[in-house]
C-alpha positions in Angstrom: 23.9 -93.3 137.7 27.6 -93.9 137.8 29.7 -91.1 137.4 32.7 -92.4 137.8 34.1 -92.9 134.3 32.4 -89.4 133.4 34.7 -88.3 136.6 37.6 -89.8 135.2 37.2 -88.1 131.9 36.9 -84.5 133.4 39.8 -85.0 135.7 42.1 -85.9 133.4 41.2 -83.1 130.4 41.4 -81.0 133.3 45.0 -82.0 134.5 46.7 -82.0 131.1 44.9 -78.2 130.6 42.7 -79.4 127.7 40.6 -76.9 125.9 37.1 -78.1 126.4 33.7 -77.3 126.9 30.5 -79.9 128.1 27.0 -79.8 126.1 23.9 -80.5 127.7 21.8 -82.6 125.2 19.0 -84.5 125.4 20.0 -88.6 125.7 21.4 -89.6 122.7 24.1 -91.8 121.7 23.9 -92.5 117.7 26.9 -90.3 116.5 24.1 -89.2 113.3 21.0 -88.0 115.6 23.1 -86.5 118.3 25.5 -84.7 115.9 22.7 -82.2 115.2 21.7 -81.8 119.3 25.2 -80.9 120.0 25.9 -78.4 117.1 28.4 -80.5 115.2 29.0 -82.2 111.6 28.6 -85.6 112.0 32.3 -86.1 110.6 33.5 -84.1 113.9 32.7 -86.6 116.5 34.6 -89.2 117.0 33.0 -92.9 116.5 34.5 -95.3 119.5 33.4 -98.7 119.0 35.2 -101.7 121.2 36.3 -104.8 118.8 37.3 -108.3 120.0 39.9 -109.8 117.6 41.0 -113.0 118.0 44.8 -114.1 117.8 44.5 -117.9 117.0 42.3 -119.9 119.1 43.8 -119.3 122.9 44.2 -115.2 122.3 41.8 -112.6 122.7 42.9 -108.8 122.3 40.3 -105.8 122.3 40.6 -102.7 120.4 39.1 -99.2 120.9 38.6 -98.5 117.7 38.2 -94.4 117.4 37.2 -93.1 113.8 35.4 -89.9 112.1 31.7 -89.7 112.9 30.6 -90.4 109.3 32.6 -93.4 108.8 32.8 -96.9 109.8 35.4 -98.9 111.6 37.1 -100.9 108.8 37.1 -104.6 110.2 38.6 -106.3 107.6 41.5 -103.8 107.9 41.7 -104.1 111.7 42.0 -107.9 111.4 44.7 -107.7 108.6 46.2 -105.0 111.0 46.5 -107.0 114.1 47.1 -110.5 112.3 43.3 -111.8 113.5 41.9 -115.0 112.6 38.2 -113.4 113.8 36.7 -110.1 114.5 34.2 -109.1 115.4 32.1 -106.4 117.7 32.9 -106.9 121.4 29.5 -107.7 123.3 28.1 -104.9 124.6 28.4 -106.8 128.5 33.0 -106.8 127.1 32.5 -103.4 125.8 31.1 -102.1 128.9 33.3 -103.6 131.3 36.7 -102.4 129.4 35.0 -98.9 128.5 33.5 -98.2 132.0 30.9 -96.4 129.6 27.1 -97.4 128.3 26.6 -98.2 124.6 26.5 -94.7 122.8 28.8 -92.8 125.1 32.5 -94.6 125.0 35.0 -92.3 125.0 37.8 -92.0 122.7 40.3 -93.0 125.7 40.6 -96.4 127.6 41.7 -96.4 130.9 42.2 -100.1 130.9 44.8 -101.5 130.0 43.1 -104.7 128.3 41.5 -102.0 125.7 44.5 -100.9 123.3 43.6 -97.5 121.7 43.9 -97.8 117.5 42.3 -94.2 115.9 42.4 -93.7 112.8 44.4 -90.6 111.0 42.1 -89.0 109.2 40.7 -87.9 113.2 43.9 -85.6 113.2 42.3 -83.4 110.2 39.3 -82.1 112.5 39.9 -79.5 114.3 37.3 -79.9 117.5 36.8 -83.5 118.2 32.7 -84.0 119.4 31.9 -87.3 121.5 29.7 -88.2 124.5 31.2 -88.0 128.2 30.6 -91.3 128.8 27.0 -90.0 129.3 24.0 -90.3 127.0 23.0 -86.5 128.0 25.8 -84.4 128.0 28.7 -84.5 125.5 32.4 -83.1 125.4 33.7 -80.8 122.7 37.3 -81.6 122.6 40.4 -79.5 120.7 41.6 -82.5 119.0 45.2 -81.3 119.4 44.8 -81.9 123.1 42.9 -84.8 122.4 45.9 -86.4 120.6 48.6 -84.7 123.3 46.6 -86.6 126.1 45.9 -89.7 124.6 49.0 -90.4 122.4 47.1 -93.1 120.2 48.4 -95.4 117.5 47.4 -93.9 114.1 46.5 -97.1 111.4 43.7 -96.6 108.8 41.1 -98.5 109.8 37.7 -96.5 108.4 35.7 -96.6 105.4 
């Protein structure tokens, strides 16, 4: 297994002092069945879902789109956001590569700079932030105040 974006991850709560803790789970990556395994509402974790949207017919941009755990990435709104002429879910092969993470365990931070980070506000209301380590077996519980210190996201609505 490659650890390497799990690696990343740990090293960099642990260098900006985050208040974390890692849960052991068994492999799981739907935010609604591994909720439960991990302890936490389903509208704690935070849903990270990589979107191509298309700029005109030469321009591709990608998104990691972070929202609440009971919601769903709004892409109508993202398109309207970003001034799109398509969206659409990157393939999983795209979201892969920009993620460094599996289907089911993409973190709520890109360390590429192709993947521009978009969450959406309402995150900011929860007070732990619940998401897999870029793992389908273990998961991060996250004080979303560090969370947002570390990550410095834009904010736009973009759930429903």
């Amino acid at each position: 297994m490659d650890t390497s974006t799990y690696d990343k991850l740990v090293s960099l709560l642990e260098e900006n002092s985050a208040e974390y803790r890692l849960i052991d789970h068994p492999a799981e990556g739907r935010t609604d069945i591994v909720s439960p395994l991990r302890g936490n509402e389903v509208g704690d974790a935070a849903k990270c879902m990589v979107i191509m949207v298309k700029l005109g017919k030469k321009v591709t941009q990608y998104v990691l789109a972070v929202v609440p755990g009971d919601r769903k990435v709004d892409l109508n709104a993202l398109k309207s956001l970003l001034g799109g002429t398509y969206i659409s879910f990157a393939t999983p092969e795209i979201a892969e590569r920009l993620s460094g993470c599996v289907a089911g365990t993409i973190l709520p931070f890109s360390f590429d700079p192709d993947l521009r980070l978009i969450v959406d506000p309402d995150i900011q209301k929860i007070k732990e932030l619940f998401f897999n380590a870029a793992r389908l077996d273990r998961s991060v519980a996250l004080r979303t105040e560090d969370y947002l210190r570390i990550a410095q996201p834009r904010f736009e609505t973009i759930s429903q």
